[in-house]
C-alpha positions as CSV (number, residue, x, y, z in Angstrom):
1,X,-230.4,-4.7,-35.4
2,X,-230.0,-2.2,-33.4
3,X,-226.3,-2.7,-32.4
4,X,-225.8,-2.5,-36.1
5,X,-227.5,1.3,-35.8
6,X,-225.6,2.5,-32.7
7,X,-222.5,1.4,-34.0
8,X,-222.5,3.4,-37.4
9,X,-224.1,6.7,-35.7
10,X,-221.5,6.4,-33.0
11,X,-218.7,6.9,-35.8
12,X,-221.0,10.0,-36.8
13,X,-219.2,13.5,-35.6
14,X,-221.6,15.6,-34.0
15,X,-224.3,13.0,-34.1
16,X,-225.7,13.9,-30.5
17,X,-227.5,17.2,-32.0
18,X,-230.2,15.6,-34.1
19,X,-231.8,14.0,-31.0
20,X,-232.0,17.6,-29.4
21,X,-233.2,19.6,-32.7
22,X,-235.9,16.7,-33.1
23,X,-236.5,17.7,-29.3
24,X,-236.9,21.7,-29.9
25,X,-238.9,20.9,-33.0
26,X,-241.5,18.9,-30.9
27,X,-241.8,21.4,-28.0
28,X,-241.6,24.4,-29.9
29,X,-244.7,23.4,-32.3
30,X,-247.2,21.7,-29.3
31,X,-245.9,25.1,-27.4
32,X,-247.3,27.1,-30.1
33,X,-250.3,24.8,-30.7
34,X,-251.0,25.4,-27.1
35,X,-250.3,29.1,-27.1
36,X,-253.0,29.1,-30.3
37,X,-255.7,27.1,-28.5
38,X,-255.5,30.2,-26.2
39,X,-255.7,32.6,-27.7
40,X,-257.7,31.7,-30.6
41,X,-261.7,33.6,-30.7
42,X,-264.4,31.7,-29.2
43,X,-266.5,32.3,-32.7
44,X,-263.6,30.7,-34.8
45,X,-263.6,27.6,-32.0
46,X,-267.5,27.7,-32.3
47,X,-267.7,27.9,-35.9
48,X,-265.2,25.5,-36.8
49,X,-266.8,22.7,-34.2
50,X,-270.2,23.1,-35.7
51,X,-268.8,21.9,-39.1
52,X,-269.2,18.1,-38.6
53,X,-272.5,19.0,-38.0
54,X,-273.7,21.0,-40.9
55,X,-275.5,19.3,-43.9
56,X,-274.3,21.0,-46.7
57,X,-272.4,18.5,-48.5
58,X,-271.6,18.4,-52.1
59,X,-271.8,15.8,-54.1
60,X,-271.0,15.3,-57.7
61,X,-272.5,12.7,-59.4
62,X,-276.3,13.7,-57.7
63,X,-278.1,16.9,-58.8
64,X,-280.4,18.6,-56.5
65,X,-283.9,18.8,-57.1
């Protein structure tokens, strides 16, 4: 199956590209996820953990007493 692949991109001008783009695409958004993480406010990590454990769902088909 795979022989069947290689062959066909191997006719492909300029085919050799697409594996580095992929490549930039990958680093560049985990480099900037990274870079975020960083530099992102301790209250905004703090609140956005606690979510999970807050009880204020909503549900539709219940009504509160």
């Amino acid at each position: 199956m795979l022989k069947f692949i290689k062959g066909n991109l191997e006719n492909i001008d300029g085919v050799a590209i697409y594996p580095m783009i992929s490549l930039m695409i990958f680093f560049l958004f985990f480099a900037g996820l990274f870079w975020w993480v960083f530099t992102a406010k301790k209250s905004h990590i703090k609140e956005v953990s606690n979510i999970p454990l807050e009880d204020d769902t909503i549900t539709p088909n219940t009504k509160k007493s």
